[in-house]
C-alpha positions as CSV (number, residue, x, y, z in Angstrom):
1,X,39.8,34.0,-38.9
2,X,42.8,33.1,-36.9
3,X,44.8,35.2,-34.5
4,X,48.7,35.9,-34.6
5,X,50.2,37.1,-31.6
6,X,53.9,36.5,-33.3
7,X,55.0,37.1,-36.7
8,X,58.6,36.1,-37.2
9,X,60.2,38.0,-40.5
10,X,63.8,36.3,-41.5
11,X,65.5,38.4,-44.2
12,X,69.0,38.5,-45.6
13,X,71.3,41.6,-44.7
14,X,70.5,42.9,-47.6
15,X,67.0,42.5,-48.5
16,X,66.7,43.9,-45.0
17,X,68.8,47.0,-45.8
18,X,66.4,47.6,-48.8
19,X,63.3,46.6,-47.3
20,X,64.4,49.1,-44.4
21,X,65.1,52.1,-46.9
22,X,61.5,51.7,-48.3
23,X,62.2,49.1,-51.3
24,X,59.3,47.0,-51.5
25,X,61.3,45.0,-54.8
26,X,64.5,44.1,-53.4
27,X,65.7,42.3,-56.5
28,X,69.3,43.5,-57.3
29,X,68.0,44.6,-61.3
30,X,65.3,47.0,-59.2
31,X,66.8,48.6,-56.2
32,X,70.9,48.4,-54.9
33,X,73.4,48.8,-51.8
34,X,72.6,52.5,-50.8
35,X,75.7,53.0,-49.1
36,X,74.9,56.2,-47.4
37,X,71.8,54.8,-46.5
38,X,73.4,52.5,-44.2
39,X,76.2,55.3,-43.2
40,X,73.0,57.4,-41.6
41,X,71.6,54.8,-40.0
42,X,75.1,53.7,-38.3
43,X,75.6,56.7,-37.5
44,X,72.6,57.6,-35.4
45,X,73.0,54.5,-34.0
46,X,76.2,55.6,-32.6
47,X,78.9,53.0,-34.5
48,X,82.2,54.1,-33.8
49,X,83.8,56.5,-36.5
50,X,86.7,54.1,-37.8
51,X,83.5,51.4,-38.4
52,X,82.0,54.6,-40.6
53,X,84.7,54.9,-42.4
54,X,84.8,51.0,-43.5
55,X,81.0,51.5,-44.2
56,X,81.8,53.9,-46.7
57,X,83.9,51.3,-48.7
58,X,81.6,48.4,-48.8
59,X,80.4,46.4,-52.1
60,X,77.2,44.7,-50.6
61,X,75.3,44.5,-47.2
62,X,76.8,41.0,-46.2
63,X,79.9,42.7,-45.3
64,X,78.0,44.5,-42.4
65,X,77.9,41.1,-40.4
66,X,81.8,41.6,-40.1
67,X,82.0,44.9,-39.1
68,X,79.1,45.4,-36.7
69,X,78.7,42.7,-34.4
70,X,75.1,41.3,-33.8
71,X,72.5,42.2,-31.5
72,X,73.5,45.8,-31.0
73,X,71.3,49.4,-31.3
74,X,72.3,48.9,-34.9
75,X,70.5,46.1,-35.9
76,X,67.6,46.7,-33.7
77,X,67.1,49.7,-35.3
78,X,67.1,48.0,-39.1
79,X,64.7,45.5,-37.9
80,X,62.6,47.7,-36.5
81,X,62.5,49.7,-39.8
82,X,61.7,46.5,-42.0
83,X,58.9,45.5,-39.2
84,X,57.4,49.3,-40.1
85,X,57.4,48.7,-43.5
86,X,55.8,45.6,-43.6
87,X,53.2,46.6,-41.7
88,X,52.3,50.1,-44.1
89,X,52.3,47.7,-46.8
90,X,50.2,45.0,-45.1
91,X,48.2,47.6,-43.8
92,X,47.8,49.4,-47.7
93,X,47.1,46.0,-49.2
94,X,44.5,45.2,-47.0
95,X,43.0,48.6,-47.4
96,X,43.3,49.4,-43.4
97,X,43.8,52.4,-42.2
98,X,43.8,52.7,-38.4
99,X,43.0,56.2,-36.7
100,X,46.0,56.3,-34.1
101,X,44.6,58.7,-31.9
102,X,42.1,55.8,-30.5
103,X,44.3,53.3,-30.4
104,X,46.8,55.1,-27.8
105,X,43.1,55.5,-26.2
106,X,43.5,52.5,-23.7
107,X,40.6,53.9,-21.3
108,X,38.5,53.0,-23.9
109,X,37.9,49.0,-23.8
110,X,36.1,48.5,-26.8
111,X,36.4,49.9,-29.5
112,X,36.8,51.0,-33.5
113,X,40.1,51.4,-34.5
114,X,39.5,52.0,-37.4
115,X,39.3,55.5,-39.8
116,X,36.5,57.1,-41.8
117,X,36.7,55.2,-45.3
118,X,38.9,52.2,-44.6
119,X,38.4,49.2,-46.7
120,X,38.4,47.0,-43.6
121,X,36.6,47.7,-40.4
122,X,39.2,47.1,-36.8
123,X,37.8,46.7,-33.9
124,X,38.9,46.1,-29.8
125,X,37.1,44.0,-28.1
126,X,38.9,43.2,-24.6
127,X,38.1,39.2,-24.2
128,X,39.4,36.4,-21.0
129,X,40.0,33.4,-23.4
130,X,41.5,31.9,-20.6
131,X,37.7,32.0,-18.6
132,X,36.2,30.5,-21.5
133,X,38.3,27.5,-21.2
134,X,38.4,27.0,-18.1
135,X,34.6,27.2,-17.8
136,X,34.4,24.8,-21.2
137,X,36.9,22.7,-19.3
138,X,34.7,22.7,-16.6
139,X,31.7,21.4,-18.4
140,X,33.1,19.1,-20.2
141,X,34.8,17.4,-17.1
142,X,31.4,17.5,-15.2
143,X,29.5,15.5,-18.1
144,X,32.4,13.1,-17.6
């Protein structure tokens, strides 16, 4: 089984602004622009007022890239939201449910992560991959 240390998720505006609201089905016939949706979420990210106010008159998310410019608490904030998703809905797919309690445990080095019933067992186990090769390295270069 291979190991991911980086998932990189590229969406459009607007699937993002869907995916971030909960909409698993972002097609345009299944879920639309929630306008106030994107209002609250401005908002508590602390847009300036006169920006709300052009919120409240948009037709699709694209607009958004005009108004708000990129890389602010804004956009952060929606990302981080789709990156939640995703993960619940991995996590429901795969039938993992992880108790959260022991994974905040870091005193613990190894480990179940994993909750009574889940489909799929998790597991810590603290490992120095960077020993192994070195010490394969090692061999290898002595046999040489």
């Amino acid at each position: 089984m291979a190991d991911f240390s980086h998932v990189l998720l590229v969406v459009l505006i607007g699937k993002g602004v869907k995916l971030a609201e909960g909409h698993l089905d972002t097609h345009s016939k299944i879920s639309t622009f929630n306008r106030d949706f994107i209002f609250n979420l401005a908002q508590d990210c602390g847009v300036a007022p006169e920006i709300l106010a052009k919120i409240q008159e948009l037709n699709t998310a694209r607009e958004l890239l005009q108004l708000i410019p990129p890389k602010t608490k804004f956009y952060r904030r929606l990302t981080e939201m789709c990156k939640t998703r995703c993960i619940e809905y991995t996590k429901k797919m795969a039938g993992i449910e992880i108790d959260e309690e022991l994974n905040k445990n870091r005193k613990i080095k190894e480990k179940e992560l994993t909750k009574p019933g889940s489909k799929v067992r998790v597991f810590v186990i603290p490992t120095n991959e960077e020993l192994g090769i070195a010490k394969d390295t090692f061999s290898i270069v002595s046999n040489l």
